[in-house]
ZAKOL-854385 format. One record per residue (C-alpha): residue number from 0; z, y, x. Coordinates in steps of 0.05 Angstrom, whole numbers, always signed. Last residue first. Example, Ala and Ser with C-alpha at 12.3 -4.5 7.8 and 13.67 -1.06 7.14 Angstrom:
// ZAKOL-854385
1_+143_-21_+273
0_+156_-90_+246
***
This chain:
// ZAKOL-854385
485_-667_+3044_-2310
484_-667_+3118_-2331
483_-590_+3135_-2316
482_-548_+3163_-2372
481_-486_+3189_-2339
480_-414_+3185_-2365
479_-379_+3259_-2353
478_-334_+3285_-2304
477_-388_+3268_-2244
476_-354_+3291_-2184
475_-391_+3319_-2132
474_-373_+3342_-2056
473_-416_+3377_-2007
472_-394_+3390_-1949
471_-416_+3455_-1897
470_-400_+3458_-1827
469_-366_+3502_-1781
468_-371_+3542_-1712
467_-440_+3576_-1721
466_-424_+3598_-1802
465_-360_+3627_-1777
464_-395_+3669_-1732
463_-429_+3717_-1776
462_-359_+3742_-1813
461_-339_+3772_-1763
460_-368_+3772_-1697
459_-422_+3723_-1655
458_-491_+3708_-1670
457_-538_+3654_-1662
456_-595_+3644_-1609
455_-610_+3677_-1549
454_-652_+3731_-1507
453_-722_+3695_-1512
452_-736_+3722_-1572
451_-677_+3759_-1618
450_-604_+3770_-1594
449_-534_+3768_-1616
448_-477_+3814_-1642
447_-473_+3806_-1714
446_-420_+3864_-1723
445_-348_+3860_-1740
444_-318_+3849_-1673
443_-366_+3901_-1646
442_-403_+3898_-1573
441_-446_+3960_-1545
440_-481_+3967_-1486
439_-544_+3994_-1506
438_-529_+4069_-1500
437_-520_+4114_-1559
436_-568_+4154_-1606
435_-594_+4107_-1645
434_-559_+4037_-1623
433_-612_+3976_-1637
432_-589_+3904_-1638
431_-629_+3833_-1643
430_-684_+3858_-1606
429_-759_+3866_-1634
428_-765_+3931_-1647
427_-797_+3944_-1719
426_-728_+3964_-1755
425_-706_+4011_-1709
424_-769_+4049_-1704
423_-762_+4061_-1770
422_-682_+4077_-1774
421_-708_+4122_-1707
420_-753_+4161_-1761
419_-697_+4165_-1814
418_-647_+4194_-1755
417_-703_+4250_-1735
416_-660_+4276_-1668
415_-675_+4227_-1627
414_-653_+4178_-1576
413_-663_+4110_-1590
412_-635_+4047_-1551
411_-639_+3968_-1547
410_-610_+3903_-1548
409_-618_+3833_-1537
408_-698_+3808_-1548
407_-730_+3786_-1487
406_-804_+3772_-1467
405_-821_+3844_-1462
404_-863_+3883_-1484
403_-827_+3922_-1548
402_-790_+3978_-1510
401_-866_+3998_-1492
400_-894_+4003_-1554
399_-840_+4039_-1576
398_-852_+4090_-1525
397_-930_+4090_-1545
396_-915_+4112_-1617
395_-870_+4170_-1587
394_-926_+4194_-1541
393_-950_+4195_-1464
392_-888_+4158_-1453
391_-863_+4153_-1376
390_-823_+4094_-1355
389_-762_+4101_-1310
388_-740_+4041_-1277
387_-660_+4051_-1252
386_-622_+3998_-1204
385_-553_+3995_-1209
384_-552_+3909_-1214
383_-571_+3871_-1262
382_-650_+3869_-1249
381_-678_+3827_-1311
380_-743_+3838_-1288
379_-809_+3858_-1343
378_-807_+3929_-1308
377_-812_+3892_-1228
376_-867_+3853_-1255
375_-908_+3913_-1280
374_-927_+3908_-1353
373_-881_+3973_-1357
372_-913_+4007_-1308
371_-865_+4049_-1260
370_-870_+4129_-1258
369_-798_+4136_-1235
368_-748_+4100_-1187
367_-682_+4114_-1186
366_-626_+4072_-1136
365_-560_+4079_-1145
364_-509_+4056_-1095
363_-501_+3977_-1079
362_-430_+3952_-1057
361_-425_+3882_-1028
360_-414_+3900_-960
359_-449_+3979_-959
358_-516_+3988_-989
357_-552_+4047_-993
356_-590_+4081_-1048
355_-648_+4129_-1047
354_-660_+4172_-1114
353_-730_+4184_-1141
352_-765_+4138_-1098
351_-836_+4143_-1138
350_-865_+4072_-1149
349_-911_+4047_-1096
348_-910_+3976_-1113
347_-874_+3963_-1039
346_-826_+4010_-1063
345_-810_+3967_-1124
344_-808_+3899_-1088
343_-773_+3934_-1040
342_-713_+3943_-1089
341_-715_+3880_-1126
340_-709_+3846_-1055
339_-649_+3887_-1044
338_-623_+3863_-1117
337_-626_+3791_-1100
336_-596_+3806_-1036
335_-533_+3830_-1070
334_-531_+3785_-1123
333_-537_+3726_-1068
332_-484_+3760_-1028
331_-436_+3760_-1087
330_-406_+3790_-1149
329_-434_+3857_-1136
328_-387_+3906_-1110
327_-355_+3973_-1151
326_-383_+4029_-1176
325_-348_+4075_-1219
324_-287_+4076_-1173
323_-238_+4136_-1179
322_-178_+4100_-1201
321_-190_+4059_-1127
320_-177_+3983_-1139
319_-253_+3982_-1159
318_-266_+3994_-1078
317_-331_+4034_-1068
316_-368_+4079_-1105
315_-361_+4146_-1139
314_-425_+4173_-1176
313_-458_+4231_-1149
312_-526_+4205_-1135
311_-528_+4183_-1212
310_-516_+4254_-1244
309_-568_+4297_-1206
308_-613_+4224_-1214
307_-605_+4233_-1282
306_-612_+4316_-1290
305_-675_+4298_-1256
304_-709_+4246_-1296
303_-700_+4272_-1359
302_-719_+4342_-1341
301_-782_+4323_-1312
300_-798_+4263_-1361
299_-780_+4310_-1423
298_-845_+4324_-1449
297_-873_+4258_-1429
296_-830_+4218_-1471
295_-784_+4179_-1437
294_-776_+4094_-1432
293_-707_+4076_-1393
292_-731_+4007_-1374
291_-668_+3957_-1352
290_-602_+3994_-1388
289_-549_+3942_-1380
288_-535_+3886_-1453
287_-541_+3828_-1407
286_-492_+3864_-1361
285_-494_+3871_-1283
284_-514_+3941_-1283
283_-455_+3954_-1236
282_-408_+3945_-1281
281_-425_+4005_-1319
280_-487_+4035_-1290
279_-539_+4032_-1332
278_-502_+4043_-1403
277_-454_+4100_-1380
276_-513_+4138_-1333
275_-560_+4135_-1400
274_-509_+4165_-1448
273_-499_+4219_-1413
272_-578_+4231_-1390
271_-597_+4227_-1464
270_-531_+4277_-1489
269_-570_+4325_-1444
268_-636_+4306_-1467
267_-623_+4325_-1541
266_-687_+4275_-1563
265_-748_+4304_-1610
264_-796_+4278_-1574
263_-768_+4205_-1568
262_-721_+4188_-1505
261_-720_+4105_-1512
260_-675_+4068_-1470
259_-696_+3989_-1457
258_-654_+3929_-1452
257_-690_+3877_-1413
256_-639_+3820_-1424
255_-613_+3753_-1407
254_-577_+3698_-1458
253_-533_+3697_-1511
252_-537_+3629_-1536
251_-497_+3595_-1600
250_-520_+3515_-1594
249_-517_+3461_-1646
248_-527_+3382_-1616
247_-589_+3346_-1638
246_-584_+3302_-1581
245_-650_+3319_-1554
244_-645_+3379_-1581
243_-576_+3400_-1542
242_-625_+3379_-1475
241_-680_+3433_-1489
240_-630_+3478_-1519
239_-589_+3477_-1453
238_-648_+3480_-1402
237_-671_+3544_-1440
236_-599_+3572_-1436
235_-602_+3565_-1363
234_-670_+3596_-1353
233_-641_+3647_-1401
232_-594_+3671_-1360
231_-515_+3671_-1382
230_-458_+3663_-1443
229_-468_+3595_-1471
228_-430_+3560_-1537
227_-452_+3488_-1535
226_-435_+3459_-1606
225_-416_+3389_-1635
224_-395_+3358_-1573
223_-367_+3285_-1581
222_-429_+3247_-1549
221_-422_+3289_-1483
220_-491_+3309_-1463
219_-490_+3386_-1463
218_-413_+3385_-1428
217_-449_+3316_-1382
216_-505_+3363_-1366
215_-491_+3353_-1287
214_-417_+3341_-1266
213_-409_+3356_-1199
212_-475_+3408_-1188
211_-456_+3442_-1259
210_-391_+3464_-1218
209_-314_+3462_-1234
208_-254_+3486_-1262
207_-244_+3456_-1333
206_-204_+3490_-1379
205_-181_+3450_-1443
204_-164_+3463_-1508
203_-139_+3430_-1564
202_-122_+3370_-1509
201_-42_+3383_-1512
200_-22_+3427_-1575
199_-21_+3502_-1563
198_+54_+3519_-1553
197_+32_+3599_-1535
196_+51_+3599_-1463
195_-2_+3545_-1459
194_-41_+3586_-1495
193_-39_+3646_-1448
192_-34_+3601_-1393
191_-107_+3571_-1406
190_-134_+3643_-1414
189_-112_+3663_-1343
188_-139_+3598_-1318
187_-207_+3605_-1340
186_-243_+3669_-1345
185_-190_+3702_-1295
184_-173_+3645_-1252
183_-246_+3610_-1253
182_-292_+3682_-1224
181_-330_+3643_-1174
180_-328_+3586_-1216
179_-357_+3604_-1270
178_-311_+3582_-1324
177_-316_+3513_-1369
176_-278_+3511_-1425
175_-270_+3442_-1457
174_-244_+3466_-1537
173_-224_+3434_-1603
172_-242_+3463_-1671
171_-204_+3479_-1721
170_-240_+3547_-1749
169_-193_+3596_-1703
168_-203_+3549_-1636
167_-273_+3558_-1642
166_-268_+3638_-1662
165_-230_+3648_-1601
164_-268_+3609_-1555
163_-331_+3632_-1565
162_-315_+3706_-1559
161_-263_+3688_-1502
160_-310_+3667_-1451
159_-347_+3732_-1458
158_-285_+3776_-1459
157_-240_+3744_-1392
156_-314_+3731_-1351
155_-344_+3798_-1370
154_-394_+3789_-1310
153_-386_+3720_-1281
152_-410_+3681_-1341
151_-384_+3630_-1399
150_-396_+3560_-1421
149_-361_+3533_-1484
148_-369_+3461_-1503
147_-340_+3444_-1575
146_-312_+3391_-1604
145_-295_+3386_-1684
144_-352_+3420_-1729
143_-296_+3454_-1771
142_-306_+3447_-1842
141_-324_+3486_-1906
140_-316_+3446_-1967
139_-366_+3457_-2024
138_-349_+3421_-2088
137_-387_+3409_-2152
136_-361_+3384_-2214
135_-420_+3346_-2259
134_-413_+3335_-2331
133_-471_+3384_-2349
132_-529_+3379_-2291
131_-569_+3446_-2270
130_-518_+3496_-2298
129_-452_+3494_-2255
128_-424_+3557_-2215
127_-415_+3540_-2149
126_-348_+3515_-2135
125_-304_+3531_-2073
124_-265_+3504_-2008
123_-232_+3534_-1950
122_-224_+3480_-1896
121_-229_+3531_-1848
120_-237_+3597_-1874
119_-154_+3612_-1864
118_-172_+3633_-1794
117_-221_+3677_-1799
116_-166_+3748_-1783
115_-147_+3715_-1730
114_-221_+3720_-1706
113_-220_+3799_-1706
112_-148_+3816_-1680
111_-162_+3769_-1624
110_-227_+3795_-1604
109_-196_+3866_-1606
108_-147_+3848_-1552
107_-204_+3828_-1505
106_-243_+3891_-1525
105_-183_+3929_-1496
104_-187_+3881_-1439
103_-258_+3888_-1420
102_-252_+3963_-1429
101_-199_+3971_-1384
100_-232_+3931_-1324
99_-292_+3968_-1336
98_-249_+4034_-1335
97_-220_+4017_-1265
96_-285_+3987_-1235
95_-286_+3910_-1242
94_-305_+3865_-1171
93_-299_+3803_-1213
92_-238_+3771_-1168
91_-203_+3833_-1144
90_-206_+3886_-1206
89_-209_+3836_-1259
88_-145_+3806_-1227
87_-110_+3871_-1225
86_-129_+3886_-1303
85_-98_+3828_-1313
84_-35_+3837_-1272
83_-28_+3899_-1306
82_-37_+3882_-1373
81_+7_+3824_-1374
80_+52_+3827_-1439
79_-5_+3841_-1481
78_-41_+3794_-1451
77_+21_+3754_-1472
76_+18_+3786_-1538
75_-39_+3756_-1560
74_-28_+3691_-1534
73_+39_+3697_-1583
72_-9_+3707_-1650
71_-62_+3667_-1635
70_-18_+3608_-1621
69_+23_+3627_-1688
68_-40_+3638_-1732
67_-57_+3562_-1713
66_+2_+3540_-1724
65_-8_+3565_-1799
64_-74_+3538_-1804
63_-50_+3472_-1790
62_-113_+3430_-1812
61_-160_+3437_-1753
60_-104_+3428_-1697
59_-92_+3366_-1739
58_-160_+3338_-1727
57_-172_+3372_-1666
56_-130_+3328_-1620
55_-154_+3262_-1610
54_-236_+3286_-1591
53_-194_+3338_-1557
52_-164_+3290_-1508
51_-236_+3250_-1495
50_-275_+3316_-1482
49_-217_+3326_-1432
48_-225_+3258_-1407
47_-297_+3265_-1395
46_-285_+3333_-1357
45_-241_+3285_-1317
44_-288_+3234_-1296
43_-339_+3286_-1285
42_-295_+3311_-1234
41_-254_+3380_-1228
40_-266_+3425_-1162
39_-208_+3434_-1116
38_-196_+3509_-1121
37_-181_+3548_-1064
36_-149_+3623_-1073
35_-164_+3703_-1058
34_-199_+3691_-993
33_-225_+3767_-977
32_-291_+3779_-991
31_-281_+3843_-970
30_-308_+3873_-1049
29_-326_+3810_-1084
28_-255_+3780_-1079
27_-263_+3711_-1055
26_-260_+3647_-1092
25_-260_+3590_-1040
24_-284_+3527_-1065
23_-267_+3452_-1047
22_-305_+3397_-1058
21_-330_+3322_-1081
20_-286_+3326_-1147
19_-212_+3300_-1160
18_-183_+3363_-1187
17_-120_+3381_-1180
16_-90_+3378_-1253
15_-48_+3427_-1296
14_-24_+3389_-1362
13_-36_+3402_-1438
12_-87_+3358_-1441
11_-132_+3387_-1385
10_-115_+3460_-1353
9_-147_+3445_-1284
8_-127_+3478_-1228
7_-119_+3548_-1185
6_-67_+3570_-1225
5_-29_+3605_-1165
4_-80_+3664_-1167
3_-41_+3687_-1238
2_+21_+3706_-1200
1_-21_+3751_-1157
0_+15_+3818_-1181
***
């Protein structure tokens, strides 16, 4: 069941490496911190080789559609082949409650159905129809952009680096993976044997285990990067547009979030408060996409507020390798006391203690607090982790109001019963999705999934993406003998 714990290396060129960086790290299982493997960071020297082996290889990766459709094809079907292990694995090293762990791998699956399917649009080429200049043939070749960095996150570590992998590797392009560390077997290693298993050529994609501390911005910097794909906080993403300008590198971002849940007037509370537990406490709250401000109209604060705590006290905890698990641990000690601060910062604002939670190792129970300002600093706080702000609404103009102040941009919720009047609403908030009627966490193969403001830039899915990971050409060809002025 540990099989996949063994890979604790490098995946560069086709080969596993020990890494030759300045330390060693222990990744632990989030819930007893048990020691689940050591990893002997990577060096710069070797990322740089890895950037150099792709460089070499993504020229005929990029033209061999039909190889391409064959690696896809068979690393498909070895997570196929490895459910249980994976869904183990999830379980142990990201801390993933049964039906978390399930959902990230059904989605996982999905992702490869949906950028197979985009394959065949690199190198595709067409002619726009001519009328500005008889005797001229025009061209437009779509291309892949060559190398590209892809940075991913502890939370859906197997999912979120595989959303900018996939469609990468799909339009010709080369990949240097680089996992959080703390969670390197599943969103690295795991996905390295899958193509490895799959006959991926040597240096079309590489997995680099290592730390920002040993190798600086040298995956932002790297002179053969075309695109930084990033999956995190937007401090982080920040930092890398700042430095991918400088080099005028192309970067798809999906950064943090202060997702808020709107209960309108008119709102069937019931299905409200289902909807509501599902999108703030899956995972833990430790989703970009999480419930952060659930925003209620007056008129149904009272019932709102306690049919959600009724439902929130009473939500299994503990270890995620129990079926019954909901929630599960943080992903670390620093989470963890991040999220106890976040906690007496509230109470020490005087907000209403609607539901006590405790804390036992890693594993934080629900807190609820209600009445909280939404200009407050705890409201405007990415918290990612199962805490609850209720906001009350003295109206439905002022609930929108108040889903709209915020910095970030990712995604947000309705619930109403006027559909045209949320399609409104919709329209006007500022966030780069809107579910009427369902919880924010949602994620689509076919939709543009991506944020607006300070919550990212670009947008993953099918078709959207394939305009991130290529390039356009423009070829003439003048037919005719041209009559030039001088």
């Amino acid at each position: 069941m540990d099989q996949f714990l063994q890979l604790n290396k490098s995946f560069i060129n086709g080969q596993w490496v020990e890494g030759q960086g300045s330390e060693t790290v222990t990744i632990s299982n989030p819930f007893n911190n048990e020691t689940l493997t050591e990893v002997k960071i990577a060096s710069k020297q070797q990322v740089e080789e890895a950037y150099q082996f792709a460089e070499q290889a993504h020229l005929e990766w990029g033209k061999n559609a039909e190889l391409r459709k064959e690696v896809f094809q068979k690393a498909s079907e070895f997570f196929v082949n490895h459910k249980e292990e994976i869904l183990h694995l999830l379980a142990v090293e990201t801390g993933s409650a049964p039906f978390k762990a399930e959902l990230e791998y059904n989605i996982t699956l999905g992702a490869f159905q949906a950028y197979s399917s985009i394959i065949d649009k690199a190198y595709e080429k067409w002619s726009p129809e001519q009328e500005f200049m008889p005797g001229k043939a025009n061209e437009i070749h779509r291309l892949p952009l060559g190398v590209i960095s892809s940075i991913a996150p502890f939370n859906f570590p197997l999912y979120l680096s595989l959303r900018g992998i996939l469609p990468a590797l799909a339009l010709g392009n080369a990949v240097v993976h680089k996992a959080d560390i703390q969670v390197g077997i599943v969103s690295g290693s795991l996905i390295a044997k899958a193509f490895e298993e799959a006959g991926i050529p040597a240096g079309v994609f590489s997995s680099i285990l290592t730390t920002p501390q040993e190798i600086g911005d040298l995956m932002l910097e790297d002179p053969r990067v075309k695109l930084i794909a990033f999956t995190g906080s937007t401090p982080v993403g920040r930092h890398i547009s700042t430095v991918a300008g400088k080099h005028f590198k192309r970067v798809a971002l999906e950064l943090g979030g202060n997702a808020p849940f709107v209960v309108l007037e008119d709102a069937d509370v019931d299905q409200a408060v289902n909807a509501a537990i599902f999108g703030k406490f899956l995972h833990q709250g430790q989703i970009c996409m999480i419930i952060n401000r659930f925003i209620v109209h007056e008129k149904h604060y009272d019932e709102f507020t306690t049919k959600f705590v009724e439902r929130a006290k009473n939500l299994p905890y503990g270890d995620p390798l129990n079926p019954n698990t909901v929630i599960g641990p943080l992903i670390n000690p620093t989470q963890l006391e991040k999220a106890i601060n976040n906690v007496e910062k509230a109470k020490n604002a005087g907000l209403d203690v609607l539901l006590e939670g405790k804390v036992e190792g890693n594993v934080m129970t629900p807190y609820v607090f209600g009445n909280v300002d939404n200009a407050s600093e705890i409201a405007q706080t990415e918290l990612f982790a199962p805490i609850a702000l209720v906001v009350k609404a003295a109206s439905d103009e002022e609930a929108i109001q108040f889903a709209n102040d915020t910095e970030f941009g990712l995604s947000s919720a309705i619930f109403t019963s006027d559909i045209e009047k949320a399609r409104e609403y919709a329209v006007g908030l500022e966030f780069g999705m809107t579910h009427i009627n369902d919880q924010t966490v949602n994620d689509l193969p076919n939709a543009p999934f991506g944020g607006m403001r300070n919550s990212g830039v670009g947008r993953f899915g099918v078709p959207f993406v394939i305009d991130e990971f290529t390039q356009f050409k423009w070829i003439s060809i003048q037919e005719e003998k041209r009559e030039y002025p001088f």
